[in-house]
N, C-alpha and C positions, 0 to 999 in steps of 0.2 A: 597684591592679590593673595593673600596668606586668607584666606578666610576657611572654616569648616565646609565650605559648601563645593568648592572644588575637589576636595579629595571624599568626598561621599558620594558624588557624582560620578566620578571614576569609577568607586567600587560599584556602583549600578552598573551602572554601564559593562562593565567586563562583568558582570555577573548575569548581565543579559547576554552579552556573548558570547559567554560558555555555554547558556542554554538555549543561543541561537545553534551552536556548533553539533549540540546535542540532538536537534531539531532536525538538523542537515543531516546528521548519521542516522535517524530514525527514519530516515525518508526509504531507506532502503529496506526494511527491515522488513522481514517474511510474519505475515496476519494468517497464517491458517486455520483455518477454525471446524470445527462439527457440528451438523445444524441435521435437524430433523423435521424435512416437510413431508406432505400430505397430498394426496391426489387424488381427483374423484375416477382418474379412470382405472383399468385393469394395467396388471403387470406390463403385457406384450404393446400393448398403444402407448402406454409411458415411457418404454425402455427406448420404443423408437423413435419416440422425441427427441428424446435425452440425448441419442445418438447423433441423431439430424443436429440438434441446439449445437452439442460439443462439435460437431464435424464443421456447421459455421463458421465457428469461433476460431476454425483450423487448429483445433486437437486432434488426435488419432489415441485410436486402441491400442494400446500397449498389455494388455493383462484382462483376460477374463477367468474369471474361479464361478465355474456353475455349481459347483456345488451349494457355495456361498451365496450366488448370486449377488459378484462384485464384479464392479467393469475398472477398469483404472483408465483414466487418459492421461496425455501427456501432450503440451504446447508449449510453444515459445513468447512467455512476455515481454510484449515492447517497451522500454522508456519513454514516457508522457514528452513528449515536448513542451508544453507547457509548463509543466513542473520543473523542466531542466532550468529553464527562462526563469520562473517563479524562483527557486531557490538562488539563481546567479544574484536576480535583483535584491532580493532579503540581505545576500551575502555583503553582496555591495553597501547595502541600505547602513548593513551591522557596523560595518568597516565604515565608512564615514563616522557615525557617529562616537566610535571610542575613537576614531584620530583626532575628532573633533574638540573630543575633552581630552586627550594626552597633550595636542598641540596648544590648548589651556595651561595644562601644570609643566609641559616642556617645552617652552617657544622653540628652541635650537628642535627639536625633531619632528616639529610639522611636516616638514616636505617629505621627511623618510615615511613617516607614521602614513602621511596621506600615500604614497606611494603605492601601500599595501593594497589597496582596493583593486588593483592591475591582478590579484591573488582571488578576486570574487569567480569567475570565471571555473574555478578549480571544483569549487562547491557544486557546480550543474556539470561538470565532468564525473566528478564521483559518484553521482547521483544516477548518472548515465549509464558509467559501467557497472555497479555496481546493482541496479534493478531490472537490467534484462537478466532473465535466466530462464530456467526450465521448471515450469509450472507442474505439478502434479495434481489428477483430480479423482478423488474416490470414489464410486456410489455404491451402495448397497439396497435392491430394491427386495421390498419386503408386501405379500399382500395380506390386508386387513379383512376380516369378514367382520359384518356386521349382522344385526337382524335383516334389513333393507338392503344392503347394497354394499357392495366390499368395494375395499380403496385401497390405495400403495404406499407405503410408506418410504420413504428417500431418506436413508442415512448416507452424506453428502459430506465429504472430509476434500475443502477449499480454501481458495484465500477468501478471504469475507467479502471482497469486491464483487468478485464471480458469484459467490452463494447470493449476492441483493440481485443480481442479474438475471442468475436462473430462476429466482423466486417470481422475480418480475415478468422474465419472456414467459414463463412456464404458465403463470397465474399458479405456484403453489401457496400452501398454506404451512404457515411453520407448525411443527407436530408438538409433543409432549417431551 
């Protein structure tokens, strides 16, 4: 079994495994972003949305600056359970496959090589502790005049999950 096509197969393979590992480590990784929407209503009926929506989601006021007219909130996000499951299986999935082909080019350390999949488990615990933490959410409300009718403007400093969220329960509009 000397052939070219087992040791090119390996290097795939581990080189998808690296960038499964890389996959697994980005799972945790903080998306915050700045987004500027848009609302048809006044300052004071938006703000208390805004409050109500966050208070939902079980955020709290941490920080008001009127000057500015900034609210800051602050919450605790949970680890997806499914994502923990999700990643375990990938991990799993990853790990069969390079034992699969090591146990090809190393008969003698199949059983060790396959062993390693008992190690998938590890991947949905890192994932766990590593993505609950303490969420921070900016807004900055601003009001627009127009000729016709003034509107609000939301500069919203989130994770991007939460900004498709607010955009969505809110019905806003992304701004300029």
């Amino acid at each position: 079994m000397d052939t070219p096509i087992l040791p090119s197969t390996f290097l795939l393979t581990l080189l998808l495994s690296v960038g499964l590992f890389f996959f697994i480590r980005a799972s945790t990784k903080d998306r915050t972003q700045t987004a500027q929407l848009v609302s048809e209503q006044d300052e004071a009926g938006l703000m208390s949305q805004l409050k109500e929506y966050f208070r939902s989601r079980s955020y709290r006021v941490v920080a008001v600056n009127r000057e500015q007219n900034q609210v800051t909130f602050e919450g605790n996000v949970r680890p997806s359970w499914f994502l923990a499951i999700f990643l375990t299986l990938l991990a799993a999935t990853g790990i069969v496959c390079l034992s699969l082909v090591v146990s090809m080019l190393f008969p003698s350390l199949s059983t060790l090589v396959l062993a390693m999949v008992l190690l998938s488990p590890l991947s949905g615990l890192f994932y766990w502790q590593k993505s609950g933490r303490l969420e921070k959410v900016s807004l900055k409300v601003e009001t627009t005049q127009s000729e016709q009718t003034s509107s609000s403007k939301i500069t919203v400093v989130a994770h991007r999950d939460e900004l498709s969220e607010l955009q969505r329960t809110l019905q806003l509009k992304a701004g300029e």
